[in-house]
C-alpha positions, 0 to 999 in steps of 0.5 A, a space after each residue: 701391636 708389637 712389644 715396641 710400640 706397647 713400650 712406646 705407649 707405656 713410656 709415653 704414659 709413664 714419663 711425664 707422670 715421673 716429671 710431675 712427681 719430681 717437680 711436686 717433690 722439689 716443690 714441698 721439700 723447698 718449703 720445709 728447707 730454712 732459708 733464715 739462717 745465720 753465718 759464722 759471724 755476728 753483726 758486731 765481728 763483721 763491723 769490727 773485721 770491716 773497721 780493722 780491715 781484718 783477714 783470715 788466714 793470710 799466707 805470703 810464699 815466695 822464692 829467693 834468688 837462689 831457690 829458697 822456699 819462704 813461707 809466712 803466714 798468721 792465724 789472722 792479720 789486719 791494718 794495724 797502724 794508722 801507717 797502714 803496717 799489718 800486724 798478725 797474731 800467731 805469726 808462723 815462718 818457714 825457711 826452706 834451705 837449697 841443702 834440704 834444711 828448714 827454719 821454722 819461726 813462731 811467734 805470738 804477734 808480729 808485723 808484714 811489711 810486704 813492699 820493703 820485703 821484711 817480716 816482724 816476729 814479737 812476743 815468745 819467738 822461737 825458731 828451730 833449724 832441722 839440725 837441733 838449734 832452738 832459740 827463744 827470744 823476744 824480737 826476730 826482724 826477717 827478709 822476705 827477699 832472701 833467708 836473712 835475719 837478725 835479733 836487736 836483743 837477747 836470746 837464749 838457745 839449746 843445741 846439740 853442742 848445749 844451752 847457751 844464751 847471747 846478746 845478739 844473733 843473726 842468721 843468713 849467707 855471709 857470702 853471696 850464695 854461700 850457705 847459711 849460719 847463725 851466729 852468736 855475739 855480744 857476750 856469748 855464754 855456752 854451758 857445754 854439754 858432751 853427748 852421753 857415751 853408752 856404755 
């Protein structure tokens, strides 16, 4: 018999030995693995997130007619209103301007109103642009079709020109595909701060 057919044989012997090893291992460590184990929520969250109609980590993208990037998403979100309005807690909004600028919008709660396209900021909004302005104030309406916005109420500001505050602001395109400004009304106060000279 040659070295060929003695290796046949041992393998013949030798495989099927293996298979019965692994499957009887399979076998025990099934039995020692716990099958009970409970998830990340209790029966009480699971109920209430059924009830509300709760969701986790919602995020709604979209793109405008002329090429800006929209970006709003919340730490979670639910029904809300007998209406059916969702409300969100840490409400976060991300404007992408076509001149590589950026508004970044932050708020404690708010409101999706996805089918008129519109957006809610409410409690502690602040927004900042990439060019040095950040606003605080307590309610921010926003588009979701176009980068649009407006304040029914006060803010204050500080940029680079100083710290100013107003009784109204919005922002967006004066004109169609014009580029986007905030503007300032109803009793604009600026305390002007030069930059500071090095000497």
């Amino acid at each position: 018999m040659d070295r060929y057919s003695r290796m046949v044989q041992f393998l013949k012997v030798l495989l099927p030995l293996v298979a019965i090893l692994l499957l009887s291992m399979v076998f025990l460590l099934s039995r020692s693995i716990e099958t009970n184990v409970s998830g990340p929520f209790t029966e009480q969250d699971l109920d209430a997130r059924v009830k509300s109609q709760m969701v986790t980590r919602p995020r709604f993208r979209g793109t405008t007619r002329k090429g800006e990037d929209i970006q709003v998403e919340a730490v979670q979100a639910s029904r809300g209103s007998a209406e059916g309005v969702p409300t969100a807690s840490r409400l976060q909004g991300r404007f992408g301007l076509t001149n590589g600028g950026v508004i970044t919008l932050d708020s404690e709660t708010g409101m999706l109103h996805p089918n008129k396209g519109e957006a809610v900021f409410s409690g502690d909004v602040v927004m900042t642009t990439t060019d040095g302005i950040r606003v605080t104030t307590d309610l921010l309406n926003t588009s979701l079709d176009e980068i649009r916005g407006e304040t029914p109420g006060p803010v204050q500001a500080f940029g680079p020109i100083g710290r100013f505050s107003a009784g109204r602001m919005r922002f967006g395109a004066e004109k169609t595909d014009g580029p986007v400004h905030i503007l300032f009304t109803d009793g604009v106060k600026l305390v002007y701060e030069p930059p500071k000279t090095e000497r």
